[in-house]
C-alpha positions as CSV (number, residue, x, y, z in Angstrom):
1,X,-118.7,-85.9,12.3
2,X,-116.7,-87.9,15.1
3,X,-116.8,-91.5,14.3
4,X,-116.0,-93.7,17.3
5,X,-115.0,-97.6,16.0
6,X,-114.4,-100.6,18.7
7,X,-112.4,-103.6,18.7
8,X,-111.1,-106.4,20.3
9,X,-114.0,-108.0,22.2
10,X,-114.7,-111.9,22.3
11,X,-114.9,-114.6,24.3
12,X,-112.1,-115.5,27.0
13,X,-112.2,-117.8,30.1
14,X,-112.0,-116.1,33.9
15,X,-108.6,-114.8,34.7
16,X,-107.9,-114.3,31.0
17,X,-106.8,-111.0,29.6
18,X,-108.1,-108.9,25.8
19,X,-107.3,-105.7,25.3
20,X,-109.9,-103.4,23.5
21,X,-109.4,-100.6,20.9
22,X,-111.1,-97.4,19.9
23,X,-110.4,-95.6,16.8
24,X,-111.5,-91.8,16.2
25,X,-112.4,-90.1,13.6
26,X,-113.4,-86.8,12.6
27,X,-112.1,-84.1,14.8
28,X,-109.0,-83.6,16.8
29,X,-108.5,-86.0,19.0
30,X,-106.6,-85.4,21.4
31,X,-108.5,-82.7,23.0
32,X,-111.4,-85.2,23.5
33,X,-111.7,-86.9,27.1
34,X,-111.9,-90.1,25.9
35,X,-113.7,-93.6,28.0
36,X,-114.6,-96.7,28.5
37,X,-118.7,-97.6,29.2
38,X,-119.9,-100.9,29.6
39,X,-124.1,-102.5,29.5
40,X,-125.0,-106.1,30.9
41,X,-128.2,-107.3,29.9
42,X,-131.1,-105.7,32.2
43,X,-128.2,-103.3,33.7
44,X,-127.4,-99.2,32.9
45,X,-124.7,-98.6,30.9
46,X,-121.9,-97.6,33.4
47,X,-118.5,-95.9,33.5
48,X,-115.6,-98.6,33.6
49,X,-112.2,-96.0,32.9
50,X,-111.8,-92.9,31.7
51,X,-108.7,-90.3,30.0
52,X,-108.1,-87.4,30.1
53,X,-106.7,-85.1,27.2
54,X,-103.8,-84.9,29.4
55,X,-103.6,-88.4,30.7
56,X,-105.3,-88.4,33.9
57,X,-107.5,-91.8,34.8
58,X,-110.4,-92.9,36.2
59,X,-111.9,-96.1,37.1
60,X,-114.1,-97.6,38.6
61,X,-113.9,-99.3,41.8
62,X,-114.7,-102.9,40.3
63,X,-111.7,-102.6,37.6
64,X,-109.0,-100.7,39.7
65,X,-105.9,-103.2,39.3
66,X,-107.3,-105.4,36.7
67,X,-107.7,-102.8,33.7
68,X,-105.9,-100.1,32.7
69,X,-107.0,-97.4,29.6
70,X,-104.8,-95.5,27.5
71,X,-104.5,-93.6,24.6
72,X,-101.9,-92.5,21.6
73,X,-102.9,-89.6,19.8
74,X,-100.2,-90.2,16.9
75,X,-102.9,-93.2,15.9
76,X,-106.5,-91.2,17.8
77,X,-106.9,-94.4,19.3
78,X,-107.8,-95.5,22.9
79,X,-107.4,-99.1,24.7
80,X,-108.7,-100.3,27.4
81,X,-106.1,-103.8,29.0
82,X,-108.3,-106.2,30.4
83,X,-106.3,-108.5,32.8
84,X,-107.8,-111.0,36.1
85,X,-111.3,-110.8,34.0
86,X,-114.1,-112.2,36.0
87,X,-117.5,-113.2,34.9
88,X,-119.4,-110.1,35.7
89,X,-117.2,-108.3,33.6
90,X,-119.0,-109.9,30.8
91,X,-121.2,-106.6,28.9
92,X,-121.5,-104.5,25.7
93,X,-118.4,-102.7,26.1
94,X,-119.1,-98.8,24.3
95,X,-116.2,-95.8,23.7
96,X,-117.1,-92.4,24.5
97,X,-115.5,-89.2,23.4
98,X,-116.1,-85.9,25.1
99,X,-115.8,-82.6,24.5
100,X,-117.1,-79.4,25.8
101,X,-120.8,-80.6,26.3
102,X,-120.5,-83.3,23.0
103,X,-121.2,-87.0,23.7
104,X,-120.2,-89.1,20.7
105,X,-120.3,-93.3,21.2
106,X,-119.3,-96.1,19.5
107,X,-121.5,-99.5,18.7
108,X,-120.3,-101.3,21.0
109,X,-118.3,-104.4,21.3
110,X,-119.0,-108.1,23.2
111,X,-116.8,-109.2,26.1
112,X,-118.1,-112.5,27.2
113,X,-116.3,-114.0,30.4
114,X,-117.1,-117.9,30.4
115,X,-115.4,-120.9,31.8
């Protein structure tokens, strides 16, 4: 069973930087697209970046230039560098792994933006 474990949230002031981490478990992961969600209170839960088994990115338009993912498959972990953050960046950020029609997601972890 994949097992999907995040770290590195907190609190940081605008303009500050954290960098997140997602540790895999329980199948091979580098095949796995791997990405970054994140859920505000009273918002959906919404695509921030995502990598590809090969290394391809995606983000979306809010983060382009402030965040960047990555992933090293000697360690099955993904990051996700947070730089310029801003106070709607502030959510529940979640990992998802995906592979061939599978959705597995971590519990979450708290970025709070606040001066």
């Amino acid at each position: 069973q994949v097992q999907l474990v995040e770290s590195g949230g907190g609190l940081v002031q605008p303009g500050g930087s954290l960098r997140l981490s997602c540790t895999f478990s329980g199948s091979i992961f580098s095949i796995f697209v791997m990405g970054w969600y994140r859920q505000a209170p009273g918002k959906q839960r919404d695509m921030v970046a995502q990598i590809t088994s090969g290394g391809y990115t995606n983000y979306a338009d809010s983060v382009k230039g402030r965040f960047t993912i990555s992933r090293d498959n000697a360690k099955n972990t993904v990051y996700l560098q947070m730089n310029s953050l801003k106070l709607e960046d502030t959510a529940v950020y979640y990992c998802k792994a995906y592979d061939s029609g599978t959705y597995y997601w971590g519990q979450g972890t708290q970025v709070t933006v606040s001066s």
